[in-house]
PDB file of N, CA, C and O in Angstrom:
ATOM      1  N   UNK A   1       0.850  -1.187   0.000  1.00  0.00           N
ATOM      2  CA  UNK A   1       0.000   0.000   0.000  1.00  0.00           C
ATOM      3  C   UNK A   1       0.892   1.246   0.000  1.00  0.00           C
ATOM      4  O   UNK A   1       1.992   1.217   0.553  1.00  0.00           O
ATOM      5  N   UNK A   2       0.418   2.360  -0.627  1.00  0.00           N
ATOM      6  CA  UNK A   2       0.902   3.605  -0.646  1.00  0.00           C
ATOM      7  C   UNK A   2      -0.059   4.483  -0.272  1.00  0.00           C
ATOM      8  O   UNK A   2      -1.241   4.250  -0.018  1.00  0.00           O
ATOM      9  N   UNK A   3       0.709   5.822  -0.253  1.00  0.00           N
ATOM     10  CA  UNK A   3      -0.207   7.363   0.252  1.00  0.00           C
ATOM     11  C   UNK A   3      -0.119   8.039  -0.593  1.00  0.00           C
ATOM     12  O   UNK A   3       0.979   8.488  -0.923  1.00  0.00           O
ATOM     13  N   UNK A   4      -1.503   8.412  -1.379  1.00  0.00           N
ATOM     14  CA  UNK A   4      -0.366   9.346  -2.517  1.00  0.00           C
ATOM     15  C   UNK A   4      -1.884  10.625  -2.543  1.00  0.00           C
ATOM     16  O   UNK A   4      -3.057  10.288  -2.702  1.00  0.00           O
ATOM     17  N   UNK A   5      -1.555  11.572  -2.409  1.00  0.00           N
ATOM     18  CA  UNK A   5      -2.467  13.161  -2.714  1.00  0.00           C
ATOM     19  C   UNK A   5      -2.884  13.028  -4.258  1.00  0.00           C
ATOM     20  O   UNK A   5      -2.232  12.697  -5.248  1.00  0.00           O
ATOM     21  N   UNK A   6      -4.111  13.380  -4.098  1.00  0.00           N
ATOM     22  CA  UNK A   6      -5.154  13.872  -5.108  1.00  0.00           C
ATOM     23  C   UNK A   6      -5.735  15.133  -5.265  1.00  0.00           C
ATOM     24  O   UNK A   6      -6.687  15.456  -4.555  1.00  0.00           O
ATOM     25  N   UNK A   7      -5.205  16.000  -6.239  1.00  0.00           N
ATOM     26  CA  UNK A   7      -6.215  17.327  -6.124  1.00  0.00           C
ATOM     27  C   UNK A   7      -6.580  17.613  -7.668  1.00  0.00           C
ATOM     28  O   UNK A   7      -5.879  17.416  -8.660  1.00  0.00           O
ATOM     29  N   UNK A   8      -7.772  18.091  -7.585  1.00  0.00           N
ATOM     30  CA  UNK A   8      -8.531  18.719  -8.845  1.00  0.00           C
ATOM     31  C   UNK A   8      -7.896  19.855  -8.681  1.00  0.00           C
ATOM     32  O   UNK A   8      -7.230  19.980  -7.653  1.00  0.00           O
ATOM     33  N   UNK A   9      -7.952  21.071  -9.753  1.00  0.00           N
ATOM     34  CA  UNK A   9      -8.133  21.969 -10.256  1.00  0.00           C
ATOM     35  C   UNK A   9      -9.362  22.546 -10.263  1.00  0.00           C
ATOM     36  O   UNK A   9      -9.672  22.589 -11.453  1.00  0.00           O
ATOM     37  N   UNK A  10     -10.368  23.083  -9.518  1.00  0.00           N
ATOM     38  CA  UNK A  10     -11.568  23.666 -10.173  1.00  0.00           C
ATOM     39  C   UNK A  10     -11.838  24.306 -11.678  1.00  0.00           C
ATOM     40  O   UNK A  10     -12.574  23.968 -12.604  1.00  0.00           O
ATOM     41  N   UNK A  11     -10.871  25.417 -11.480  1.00  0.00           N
ATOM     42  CA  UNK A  11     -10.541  26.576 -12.342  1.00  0.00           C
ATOM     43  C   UNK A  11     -10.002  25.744 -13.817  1.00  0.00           C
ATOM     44  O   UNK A  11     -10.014  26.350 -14.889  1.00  0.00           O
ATOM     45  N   UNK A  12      -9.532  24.282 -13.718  1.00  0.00           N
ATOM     46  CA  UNK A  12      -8.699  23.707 -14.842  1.00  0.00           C
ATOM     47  C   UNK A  12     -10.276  22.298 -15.495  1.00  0.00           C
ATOM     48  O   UNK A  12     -10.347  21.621 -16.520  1.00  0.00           O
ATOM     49  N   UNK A  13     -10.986  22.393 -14.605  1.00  0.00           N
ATOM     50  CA  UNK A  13     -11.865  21.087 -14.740  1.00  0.00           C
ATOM     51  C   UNK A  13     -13.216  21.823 -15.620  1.00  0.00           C
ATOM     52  O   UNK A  13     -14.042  22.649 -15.231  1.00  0.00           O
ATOM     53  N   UNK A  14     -13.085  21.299 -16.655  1.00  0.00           N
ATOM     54  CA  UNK A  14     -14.266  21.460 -17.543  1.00  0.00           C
ATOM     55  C   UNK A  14     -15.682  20.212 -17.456  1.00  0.00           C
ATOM     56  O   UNK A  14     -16.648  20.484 -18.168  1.00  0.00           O
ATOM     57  N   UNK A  15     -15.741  19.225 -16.812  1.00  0.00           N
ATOM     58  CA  UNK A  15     -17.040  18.485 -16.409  1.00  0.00           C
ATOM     59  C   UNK A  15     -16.513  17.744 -17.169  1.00  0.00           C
ATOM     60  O   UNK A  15     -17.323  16.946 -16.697  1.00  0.00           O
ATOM     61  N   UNK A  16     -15.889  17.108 -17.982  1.00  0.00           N
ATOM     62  CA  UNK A  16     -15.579  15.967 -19.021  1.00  0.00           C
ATOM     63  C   UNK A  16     -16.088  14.509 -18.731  1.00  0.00           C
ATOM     64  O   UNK A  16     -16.739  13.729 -19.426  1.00  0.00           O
ATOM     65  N   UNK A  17     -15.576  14.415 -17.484  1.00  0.00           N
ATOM     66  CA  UNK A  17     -16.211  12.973 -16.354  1.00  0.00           C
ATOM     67  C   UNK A  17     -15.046  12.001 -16.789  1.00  0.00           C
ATOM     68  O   UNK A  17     -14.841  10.922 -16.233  1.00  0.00           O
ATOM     69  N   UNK A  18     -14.525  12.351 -17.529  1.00  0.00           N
ATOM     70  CA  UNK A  18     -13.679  10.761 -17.681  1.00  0.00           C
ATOM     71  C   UNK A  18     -12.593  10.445 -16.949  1.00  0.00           C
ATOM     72  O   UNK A  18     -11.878   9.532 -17.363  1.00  0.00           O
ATOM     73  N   UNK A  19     -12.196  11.244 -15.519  1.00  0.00           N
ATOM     74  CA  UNK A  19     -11.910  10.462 -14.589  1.00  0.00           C
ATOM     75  C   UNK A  19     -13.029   9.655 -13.868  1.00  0.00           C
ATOM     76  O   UNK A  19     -12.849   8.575 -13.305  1.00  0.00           O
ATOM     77  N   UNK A  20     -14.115  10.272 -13.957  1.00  0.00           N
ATOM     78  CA  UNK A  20     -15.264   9.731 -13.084  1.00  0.00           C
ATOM     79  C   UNK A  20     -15.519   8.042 -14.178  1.00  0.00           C
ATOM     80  O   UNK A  20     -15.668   6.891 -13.767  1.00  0.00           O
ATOM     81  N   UNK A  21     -15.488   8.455 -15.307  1.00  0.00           N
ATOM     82  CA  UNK A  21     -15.437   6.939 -16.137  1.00  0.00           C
ATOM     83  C   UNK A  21     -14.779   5.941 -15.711  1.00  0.00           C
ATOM     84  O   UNK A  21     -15.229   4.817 -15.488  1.00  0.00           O
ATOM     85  N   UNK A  22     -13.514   6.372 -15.560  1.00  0.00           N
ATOM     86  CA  UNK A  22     -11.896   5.833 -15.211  1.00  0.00           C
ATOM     87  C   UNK A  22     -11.799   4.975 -13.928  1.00  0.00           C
ATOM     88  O   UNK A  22     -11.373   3.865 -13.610  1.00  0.00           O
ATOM     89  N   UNK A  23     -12.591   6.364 -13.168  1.00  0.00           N
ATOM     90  CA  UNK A  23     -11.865   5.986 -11.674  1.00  0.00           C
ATOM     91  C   UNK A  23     -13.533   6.385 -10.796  1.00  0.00           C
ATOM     92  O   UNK A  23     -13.680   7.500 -10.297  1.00  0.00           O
ATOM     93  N   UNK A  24     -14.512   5.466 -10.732  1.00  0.00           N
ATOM     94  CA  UNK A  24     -15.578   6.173 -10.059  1.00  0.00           C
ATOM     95  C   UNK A  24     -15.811   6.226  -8.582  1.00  0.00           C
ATOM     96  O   UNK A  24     -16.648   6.864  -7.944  1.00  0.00           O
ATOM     97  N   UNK A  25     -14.584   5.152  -8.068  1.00  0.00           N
ATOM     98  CA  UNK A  25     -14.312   5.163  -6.711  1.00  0.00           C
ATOM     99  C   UNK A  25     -13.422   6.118  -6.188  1.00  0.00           C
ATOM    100  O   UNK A  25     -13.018   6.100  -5.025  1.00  0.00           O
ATOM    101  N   UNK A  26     -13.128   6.918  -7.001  1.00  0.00           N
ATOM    102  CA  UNK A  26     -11.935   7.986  -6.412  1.00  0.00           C
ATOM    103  C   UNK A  26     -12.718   9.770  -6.943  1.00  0.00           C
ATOM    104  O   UNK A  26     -12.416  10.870  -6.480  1.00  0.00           O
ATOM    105  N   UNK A  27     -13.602   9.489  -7.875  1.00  0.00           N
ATOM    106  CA  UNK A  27     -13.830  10.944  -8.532  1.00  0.00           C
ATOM    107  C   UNK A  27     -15.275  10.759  -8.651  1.00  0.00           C
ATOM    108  O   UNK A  27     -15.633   9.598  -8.851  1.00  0.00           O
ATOM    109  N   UNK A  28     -16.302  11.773  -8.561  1.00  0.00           N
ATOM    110  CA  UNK A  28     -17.586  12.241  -8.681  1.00  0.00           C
ATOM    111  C   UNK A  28     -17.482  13.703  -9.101  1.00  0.00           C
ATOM    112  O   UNK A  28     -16.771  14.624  -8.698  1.00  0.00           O
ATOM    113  N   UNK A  29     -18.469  13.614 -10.087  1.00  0.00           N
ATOM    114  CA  UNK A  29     -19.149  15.466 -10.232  1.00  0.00           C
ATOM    115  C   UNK A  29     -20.188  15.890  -9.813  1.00  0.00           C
ATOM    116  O   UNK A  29     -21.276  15.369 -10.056  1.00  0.00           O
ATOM    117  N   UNK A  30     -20.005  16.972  -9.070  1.00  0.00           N
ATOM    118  CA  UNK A  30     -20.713  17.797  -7.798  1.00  0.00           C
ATOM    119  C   UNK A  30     -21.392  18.642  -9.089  1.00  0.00           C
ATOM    120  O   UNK A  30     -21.158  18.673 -10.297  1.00  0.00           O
ATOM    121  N   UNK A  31     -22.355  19.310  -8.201  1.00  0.00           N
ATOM    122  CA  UNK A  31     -23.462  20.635  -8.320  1.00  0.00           C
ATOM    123  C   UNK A  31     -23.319  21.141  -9.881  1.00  0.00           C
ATOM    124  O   UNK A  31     -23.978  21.049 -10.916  1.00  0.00           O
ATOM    125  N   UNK A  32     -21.827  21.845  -9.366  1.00  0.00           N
ATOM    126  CA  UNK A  32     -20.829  22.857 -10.642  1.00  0.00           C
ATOM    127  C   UNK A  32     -20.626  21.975 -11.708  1.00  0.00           C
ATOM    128  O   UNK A  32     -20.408  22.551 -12.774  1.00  0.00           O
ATOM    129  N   UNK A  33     -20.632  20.441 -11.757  1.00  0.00           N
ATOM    130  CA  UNK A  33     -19.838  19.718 -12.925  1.00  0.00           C
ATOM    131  C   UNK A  33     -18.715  19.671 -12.986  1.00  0.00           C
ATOM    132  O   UNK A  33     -18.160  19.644 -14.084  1.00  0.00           O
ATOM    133  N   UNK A  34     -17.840  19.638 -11.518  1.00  0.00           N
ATOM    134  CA  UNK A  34     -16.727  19.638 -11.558  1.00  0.00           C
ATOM    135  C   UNK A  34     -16.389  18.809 -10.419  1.00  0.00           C
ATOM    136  O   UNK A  34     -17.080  18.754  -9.401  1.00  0.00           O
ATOM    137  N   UNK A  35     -14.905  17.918 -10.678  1.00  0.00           N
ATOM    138  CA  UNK A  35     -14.536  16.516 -10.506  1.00  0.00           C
ATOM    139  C   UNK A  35     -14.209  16.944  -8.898  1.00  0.00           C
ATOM    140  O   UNK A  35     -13.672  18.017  -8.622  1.00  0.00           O
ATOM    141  N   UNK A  36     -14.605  15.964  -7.895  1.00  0.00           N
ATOM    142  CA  UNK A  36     -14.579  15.739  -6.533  1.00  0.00           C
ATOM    143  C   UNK A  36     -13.588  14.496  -6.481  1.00  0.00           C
ATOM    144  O   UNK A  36     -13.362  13.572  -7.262  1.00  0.00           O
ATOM    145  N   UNK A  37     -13.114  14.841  -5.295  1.00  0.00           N
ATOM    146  CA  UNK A  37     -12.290  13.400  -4.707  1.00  0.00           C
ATOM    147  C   UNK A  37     -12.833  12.504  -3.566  1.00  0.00           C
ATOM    148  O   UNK A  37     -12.897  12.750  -2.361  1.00  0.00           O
ATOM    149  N   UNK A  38     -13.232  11.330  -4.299  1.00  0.00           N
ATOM    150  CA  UNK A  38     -13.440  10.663  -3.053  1.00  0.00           C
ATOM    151  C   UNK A  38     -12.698   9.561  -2.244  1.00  0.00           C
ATOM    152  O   UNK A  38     -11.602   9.225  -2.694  1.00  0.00           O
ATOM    153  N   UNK A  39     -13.137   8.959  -1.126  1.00  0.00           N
ATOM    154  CA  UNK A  39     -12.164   8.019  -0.292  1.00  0.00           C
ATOM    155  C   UNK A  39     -12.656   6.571  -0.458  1.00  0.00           C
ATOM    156  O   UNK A  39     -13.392   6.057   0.385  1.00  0.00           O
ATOM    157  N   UNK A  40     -12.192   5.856  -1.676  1.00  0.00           N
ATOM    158  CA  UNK A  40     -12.925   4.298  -1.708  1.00  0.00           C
ATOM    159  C   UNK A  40     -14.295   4.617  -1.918  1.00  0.00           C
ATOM    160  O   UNK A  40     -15.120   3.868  -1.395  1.00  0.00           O
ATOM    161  N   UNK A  41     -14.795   5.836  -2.754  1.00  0.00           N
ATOM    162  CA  UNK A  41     -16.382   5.994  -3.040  1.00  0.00           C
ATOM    163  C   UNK A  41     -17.036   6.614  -1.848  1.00  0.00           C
ATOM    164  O   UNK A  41     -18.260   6.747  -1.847  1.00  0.00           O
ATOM    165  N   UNK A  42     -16.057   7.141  -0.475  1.00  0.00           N
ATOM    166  CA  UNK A  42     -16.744   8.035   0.031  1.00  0.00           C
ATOM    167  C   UNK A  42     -16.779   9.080   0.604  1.00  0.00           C
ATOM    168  O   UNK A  42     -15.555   9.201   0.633  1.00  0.00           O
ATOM    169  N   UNK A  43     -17.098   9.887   1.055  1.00  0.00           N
ATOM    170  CA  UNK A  43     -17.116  10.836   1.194  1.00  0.00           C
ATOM    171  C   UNK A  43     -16.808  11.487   2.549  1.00  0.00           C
ATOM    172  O   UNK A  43     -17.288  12.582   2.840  1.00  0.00           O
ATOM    173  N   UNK A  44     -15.874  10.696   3.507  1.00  0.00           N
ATOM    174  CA  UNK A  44     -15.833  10.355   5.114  1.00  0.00           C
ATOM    175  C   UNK A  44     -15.390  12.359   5.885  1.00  0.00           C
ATOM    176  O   UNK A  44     -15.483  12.688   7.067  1.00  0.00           O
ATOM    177  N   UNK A  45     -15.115  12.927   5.146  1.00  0.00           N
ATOM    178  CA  UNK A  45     -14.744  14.458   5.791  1.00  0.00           C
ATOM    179  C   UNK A  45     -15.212  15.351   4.856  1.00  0.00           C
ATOM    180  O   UNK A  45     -14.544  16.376   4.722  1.00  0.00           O
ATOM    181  N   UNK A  46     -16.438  15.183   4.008  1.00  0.00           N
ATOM    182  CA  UNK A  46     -17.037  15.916   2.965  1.00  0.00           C
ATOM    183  C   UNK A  46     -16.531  15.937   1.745  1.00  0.00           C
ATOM    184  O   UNK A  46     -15.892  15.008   1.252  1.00  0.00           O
ATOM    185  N   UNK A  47     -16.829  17.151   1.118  1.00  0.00           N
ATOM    186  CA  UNK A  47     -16.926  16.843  -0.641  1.00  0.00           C
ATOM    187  C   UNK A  47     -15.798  17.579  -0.741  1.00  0.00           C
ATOM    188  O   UNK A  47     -15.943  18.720  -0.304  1.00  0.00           O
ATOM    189  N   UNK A  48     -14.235  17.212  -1.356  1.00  0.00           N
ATOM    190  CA  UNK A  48     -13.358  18.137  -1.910  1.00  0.00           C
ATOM    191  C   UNK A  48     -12.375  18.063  -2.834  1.00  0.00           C
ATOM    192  O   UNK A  48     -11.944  17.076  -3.431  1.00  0.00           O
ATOM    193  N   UNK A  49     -12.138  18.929  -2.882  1.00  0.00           N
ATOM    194  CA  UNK A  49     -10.700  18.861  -4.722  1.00  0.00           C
ATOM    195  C   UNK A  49      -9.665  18.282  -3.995  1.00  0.00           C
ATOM    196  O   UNK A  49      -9.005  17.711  -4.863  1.00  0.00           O
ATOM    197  N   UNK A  50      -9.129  18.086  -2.923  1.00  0.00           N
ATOM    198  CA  UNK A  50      -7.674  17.409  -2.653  1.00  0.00           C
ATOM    199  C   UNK A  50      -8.021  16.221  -1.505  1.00  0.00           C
ATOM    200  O   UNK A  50      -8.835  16.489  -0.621  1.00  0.00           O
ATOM    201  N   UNK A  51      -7.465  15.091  -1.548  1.00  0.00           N
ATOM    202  CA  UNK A  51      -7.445  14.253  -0.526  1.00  0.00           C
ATOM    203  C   UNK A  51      -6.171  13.326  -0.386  1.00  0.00           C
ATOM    204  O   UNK A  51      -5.527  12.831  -1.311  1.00  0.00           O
ATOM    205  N   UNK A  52      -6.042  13.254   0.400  1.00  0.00           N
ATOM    206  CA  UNK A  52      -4.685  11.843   0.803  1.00  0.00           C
ATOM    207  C   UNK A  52      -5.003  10.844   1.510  1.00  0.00           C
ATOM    208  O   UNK A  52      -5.163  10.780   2.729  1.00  0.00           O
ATOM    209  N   UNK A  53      -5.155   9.524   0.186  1.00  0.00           N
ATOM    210  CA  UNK A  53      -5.466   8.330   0.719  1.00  0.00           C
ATOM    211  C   UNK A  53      -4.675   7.574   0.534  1.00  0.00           C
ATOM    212  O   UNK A  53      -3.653   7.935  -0.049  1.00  0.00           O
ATOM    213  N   UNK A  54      -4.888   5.760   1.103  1.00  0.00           N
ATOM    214  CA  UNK A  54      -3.821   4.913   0.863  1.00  0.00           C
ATOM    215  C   UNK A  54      -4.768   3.782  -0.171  1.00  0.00           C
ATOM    216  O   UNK A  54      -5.940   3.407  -0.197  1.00  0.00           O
ATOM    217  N   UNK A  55      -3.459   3.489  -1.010  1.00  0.00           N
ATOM    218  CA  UNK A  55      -4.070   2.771  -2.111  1.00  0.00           C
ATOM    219  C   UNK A  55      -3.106   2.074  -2.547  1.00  0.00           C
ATOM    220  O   UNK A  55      -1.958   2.473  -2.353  1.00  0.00           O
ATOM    221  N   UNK A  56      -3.385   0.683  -3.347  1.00  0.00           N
ATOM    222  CA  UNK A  56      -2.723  -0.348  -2.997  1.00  0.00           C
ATOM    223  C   UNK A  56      -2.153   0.309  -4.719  1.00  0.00           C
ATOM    224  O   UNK A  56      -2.620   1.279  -5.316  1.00  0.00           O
ATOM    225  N   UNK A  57      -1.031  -0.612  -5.164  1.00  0.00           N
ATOM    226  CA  UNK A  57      -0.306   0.058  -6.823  1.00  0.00           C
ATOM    227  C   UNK A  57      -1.390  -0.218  -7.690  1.00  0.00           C
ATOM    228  O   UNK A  57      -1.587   0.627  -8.563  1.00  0.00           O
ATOM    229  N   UNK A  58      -2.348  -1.478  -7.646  1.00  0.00           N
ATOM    230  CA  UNK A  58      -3.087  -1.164  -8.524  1.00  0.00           C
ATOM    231  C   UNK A  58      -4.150   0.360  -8.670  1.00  0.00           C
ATOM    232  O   UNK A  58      -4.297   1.005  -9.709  1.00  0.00           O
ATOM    233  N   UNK A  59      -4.576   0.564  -7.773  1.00  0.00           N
ATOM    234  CA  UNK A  59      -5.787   2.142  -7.296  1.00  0.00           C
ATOM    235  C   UNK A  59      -4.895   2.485  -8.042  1.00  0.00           C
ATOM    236  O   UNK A  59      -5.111   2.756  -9.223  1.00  0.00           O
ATOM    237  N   UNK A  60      -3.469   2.550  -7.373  1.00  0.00           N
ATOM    238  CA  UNK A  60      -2.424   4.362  -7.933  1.00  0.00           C
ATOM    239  C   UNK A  60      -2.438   4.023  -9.427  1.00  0.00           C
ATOM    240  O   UNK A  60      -2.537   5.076 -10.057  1.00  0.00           O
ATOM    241  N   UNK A  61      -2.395   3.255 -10.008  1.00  0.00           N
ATOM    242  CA  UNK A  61      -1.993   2.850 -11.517  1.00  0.00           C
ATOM    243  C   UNK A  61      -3.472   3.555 -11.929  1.00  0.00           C
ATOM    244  O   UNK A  61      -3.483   4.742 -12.257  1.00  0.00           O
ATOM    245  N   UNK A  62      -4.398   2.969 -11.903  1.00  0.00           N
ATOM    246  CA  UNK A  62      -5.614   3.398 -12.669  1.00  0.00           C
ATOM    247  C   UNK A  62      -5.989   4.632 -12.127  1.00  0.00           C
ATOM    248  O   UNK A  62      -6.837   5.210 -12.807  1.00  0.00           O
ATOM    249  N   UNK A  63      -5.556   5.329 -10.927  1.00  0.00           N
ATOM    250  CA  UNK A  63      -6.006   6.746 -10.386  1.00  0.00           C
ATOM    251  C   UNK A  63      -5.387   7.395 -11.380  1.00  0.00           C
ATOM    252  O   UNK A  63      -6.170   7.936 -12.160  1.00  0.00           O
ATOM    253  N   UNK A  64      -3.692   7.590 -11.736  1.00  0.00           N
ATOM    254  CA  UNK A  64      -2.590   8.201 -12.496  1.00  0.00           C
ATOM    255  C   UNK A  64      -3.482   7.738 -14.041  1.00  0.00           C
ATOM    256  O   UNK A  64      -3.294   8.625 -14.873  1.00  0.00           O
ATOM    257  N   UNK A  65      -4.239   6.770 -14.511  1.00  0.00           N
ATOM    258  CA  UNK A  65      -4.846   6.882 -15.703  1.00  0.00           C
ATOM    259  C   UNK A  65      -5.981   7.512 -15.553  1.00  0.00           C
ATOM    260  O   UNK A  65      -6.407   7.970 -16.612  1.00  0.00           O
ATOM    261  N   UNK A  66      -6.491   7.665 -14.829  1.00  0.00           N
ATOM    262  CA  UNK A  66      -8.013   8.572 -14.771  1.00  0.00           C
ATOM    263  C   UNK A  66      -7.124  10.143 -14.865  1.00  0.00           C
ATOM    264  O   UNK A  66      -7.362  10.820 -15.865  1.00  0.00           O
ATOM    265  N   UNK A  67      -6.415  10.537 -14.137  1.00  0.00           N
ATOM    266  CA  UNK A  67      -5.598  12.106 -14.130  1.00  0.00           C
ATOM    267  C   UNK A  67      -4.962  11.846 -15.794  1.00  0.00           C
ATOM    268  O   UNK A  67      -5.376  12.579 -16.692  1.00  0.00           O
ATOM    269  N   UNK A  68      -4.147  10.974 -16.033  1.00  0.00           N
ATOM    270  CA  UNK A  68      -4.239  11.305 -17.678  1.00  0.00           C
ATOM    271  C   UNK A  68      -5.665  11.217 -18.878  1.00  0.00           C
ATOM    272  O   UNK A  68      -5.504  11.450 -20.076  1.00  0.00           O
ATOM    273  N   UNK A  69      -6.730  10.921 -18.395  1.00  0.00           N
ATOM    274  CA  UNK A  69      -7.236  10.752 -19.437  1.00  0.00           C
ATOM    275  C   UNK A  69      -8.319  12.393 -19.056  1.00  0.00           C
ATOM    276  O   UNK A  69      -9.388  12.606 -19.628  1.00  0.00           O
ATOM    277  N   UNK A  70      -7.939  12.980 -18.405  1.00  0.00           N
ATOM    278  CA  UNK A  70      -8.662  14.653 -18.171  1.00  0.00           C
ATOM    279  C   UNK A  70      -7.954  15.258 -19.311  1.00  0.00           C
ATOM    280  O   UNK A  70      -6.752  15.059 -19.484  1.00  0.00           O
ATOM    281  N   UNK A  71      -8.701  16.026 -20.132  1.00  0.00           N
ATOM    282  CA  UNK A  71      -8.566  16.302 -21.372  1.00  0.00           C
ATOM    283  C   UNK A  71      -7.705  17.720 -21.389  1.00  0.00           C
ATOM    284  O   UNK A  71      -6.976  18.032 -22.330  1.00  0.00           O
ATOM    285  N   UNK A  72      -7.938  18.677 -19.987  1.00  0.00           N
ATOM    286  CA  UNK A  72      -7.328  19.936 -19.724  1.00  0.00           C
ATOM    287  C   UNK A  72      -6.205  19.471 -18.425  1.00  0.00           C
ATOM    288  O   UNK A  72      -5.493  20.440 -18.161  1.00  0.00           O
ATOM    289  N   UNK A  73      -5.918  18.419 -17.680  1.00  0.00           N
ATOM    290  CA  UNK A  73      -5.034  17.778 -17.056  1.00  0.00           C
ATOM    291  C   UNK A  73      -5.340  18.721 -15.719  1.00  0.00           C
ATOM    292  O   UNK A  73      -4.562  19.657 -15.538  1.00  0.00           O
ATOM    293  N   UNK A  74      -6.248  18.563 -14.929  1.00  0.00           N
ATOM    294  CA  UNK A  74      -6.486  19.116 -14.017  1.00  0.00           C
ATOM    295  C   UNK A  74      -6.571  18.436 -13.040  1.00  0.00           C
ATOM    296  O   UNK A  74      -6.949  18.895 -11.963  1.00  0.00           O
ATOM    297  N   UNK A  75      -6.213  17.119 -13.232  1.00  0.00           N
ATOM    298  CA  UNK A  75      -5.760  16.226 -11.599  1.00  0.00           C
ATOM    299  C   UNK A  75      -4.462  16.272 -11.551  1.00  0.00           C
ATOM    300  O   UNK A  75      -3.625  15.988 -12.409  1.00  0.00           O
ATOM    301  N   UNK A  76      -4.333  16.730 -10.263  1.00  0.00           N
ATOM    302  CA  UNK A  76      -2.430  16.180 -10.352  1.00  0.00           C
ATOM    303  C   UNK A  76      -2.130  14.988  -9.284  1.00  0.00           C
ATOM    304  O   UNK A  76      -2.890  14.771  -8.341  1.00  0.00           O
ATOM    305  N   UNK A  77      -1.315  14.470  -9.451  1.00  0.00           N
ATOM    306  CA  UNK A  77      -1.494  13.315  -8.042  1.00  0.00           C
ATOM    307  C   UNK A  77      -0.162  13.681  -7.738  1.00  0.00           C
ATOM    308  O   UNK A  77       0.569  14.358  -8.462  1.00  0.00           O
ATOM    309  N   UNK A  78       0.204  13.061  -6.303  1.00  0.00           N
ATOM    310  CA  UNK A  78       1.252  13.575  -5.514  1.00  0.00           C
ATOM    311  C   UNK A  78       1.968  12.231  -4.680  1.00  0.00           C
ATOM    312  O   UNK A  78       1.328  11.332  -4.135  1.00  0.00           O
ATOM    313  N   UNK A  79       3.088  12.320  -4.722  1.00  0.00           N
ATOM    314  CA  UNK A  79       3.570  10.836  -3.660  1.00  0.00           C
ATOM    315  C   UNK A  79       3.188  11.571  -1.908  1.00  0.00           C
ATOM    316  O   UNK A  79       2.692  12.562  -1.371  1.00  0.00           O
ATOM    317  N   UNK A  80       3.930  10.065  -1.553  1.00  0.00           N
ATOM    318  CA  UNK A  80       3.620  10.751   0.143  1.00  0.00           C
ATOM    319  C   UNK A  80       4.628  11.234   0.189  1.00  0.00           C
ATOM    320  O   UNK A  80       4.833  11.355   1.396  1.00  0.00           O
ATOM    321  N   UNK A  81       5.751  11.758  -0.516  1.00  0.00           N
ATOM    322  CA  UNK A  81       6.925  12.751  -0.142  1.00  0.00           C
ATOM    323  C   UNK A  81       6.768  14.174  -1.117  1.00  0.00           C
ATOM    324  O   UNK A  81       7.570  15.093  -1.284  1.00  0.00           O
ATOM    325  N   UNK A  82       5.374  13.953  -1.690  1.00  0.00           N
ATOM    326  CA  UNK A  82       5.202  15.456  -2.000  1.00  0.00           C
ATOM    327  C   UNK A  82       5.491  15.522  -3.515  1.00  0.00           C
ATOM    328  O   UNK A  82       5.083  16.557  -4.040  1.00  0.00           O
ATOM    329  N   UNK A  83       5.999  14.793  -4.189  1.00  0.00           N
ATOM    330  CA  UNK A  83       6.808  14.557  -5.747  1.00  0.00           C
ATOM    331  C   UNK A  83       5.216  14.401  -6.696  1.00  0.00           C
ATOM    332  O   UNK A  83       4.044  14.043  -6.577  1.00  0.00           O
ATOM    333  N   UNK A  84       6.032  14.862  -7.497  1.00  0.00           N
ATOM    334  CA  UNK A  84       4.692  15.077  -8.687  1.00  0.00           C
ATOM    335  C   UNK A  84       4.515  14.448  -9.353  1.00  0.00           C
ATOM    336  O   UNK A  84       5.125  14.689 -10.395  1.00  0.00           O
ATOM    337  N   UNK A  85       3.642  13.224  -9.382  1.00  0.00           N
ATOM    338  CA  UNK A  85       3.774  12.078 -10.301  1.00  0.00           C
ATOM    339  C   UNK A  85       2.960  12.288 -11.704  1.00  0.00           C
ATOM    340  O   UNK A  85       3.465  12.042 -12.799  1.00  0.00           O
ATOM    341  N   UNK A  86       1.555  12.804 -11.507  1.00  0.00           N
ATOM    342  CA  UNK A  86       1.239  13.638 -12.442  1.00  0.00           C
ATOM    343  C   UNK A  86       0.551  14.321 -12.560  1.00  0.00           C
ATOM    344  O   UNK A  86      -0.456  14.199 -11.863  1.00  0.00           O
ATOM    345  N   UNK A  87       0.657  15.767 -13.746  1.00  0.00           N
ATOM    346  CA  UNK A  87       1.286  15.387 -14.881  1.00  0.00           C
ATOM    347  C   UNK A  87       2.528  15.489 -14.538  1.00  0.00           C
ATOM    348  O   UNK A  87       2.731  16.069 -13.471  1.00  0.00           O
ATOM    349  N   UNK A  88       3.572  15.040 -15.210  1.00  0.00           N
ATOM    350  CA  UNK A  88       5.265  14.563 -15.041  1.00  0.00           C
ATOM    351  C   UNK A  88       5.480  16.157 -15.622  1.00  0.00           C
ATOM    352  O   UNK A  88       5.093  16.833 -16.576  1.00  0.00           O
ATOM    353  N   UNK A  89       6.344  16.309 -14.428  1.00  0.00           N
ATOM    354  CA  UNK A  89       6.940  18.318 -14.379  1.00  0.00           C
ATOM    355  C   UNK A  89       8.375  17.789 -15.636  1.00  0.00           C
ATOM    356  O   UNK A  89       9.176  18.629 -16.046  1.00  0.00           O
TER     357      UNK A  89
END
C-alpha cells in the first residue's frame, strides 16, 4: 500500500467525467460539474478537490490513468513525499 495526494483543479476542470469513467471510486461530479475526490467511493470528511489516501499500486496505476485521461489535465497526483507524479513536471 501507498499514500499518494489527489487534487482537482476547479478553475482547470471542464465536467468531461472521464476520470469519473476511469476511476468512479476515487472521482464524482458535484453541483458545478466539476470533478470531486473521493475516499474508496466516500465521502468520510465531505466533498473536496484534494485528498490523501492509501491505495494499494493497482488504485495508484488506474487513479494516475483517470488524471491522464482529463482532457485539460487538471488532476495532479502527488507521492507521500510530496513529488509530482502527475502530470510529469
Amino acid at each position: 500500500m501507498s499514500i499518494i495526494k489527489i487534487k482537482v483543479d476547479p478553475d482547470l476542470c471542464i465536467g468531461a467525467a472521464s476520470c469519473v469513467t476511469v476511476a468512479p471510486e476515487t472521482f464524482e461530479l458535484n453541483e458545478e460539474n466539476k470533478a470531486w475526490v473521493l475516499d474508496h467511493g466516500k465521502n468520510p470528511d465531505g466533498s473536496v478537490y484534494e485528498r490523501t489516501i492509501e491505495v494499494t499500486e493497482e488504485e495508484k496505476e488506474n487513479i494516475i490513468l483517470a488524471a491522464q485521461s482529463c482532457p485539460t489535465l487538471a488532476v495532479f497526483i502527488y507521492d507521500e513525499n510530496g513529488k509530482q507524479l502527475f502530470p510529469e513536471q
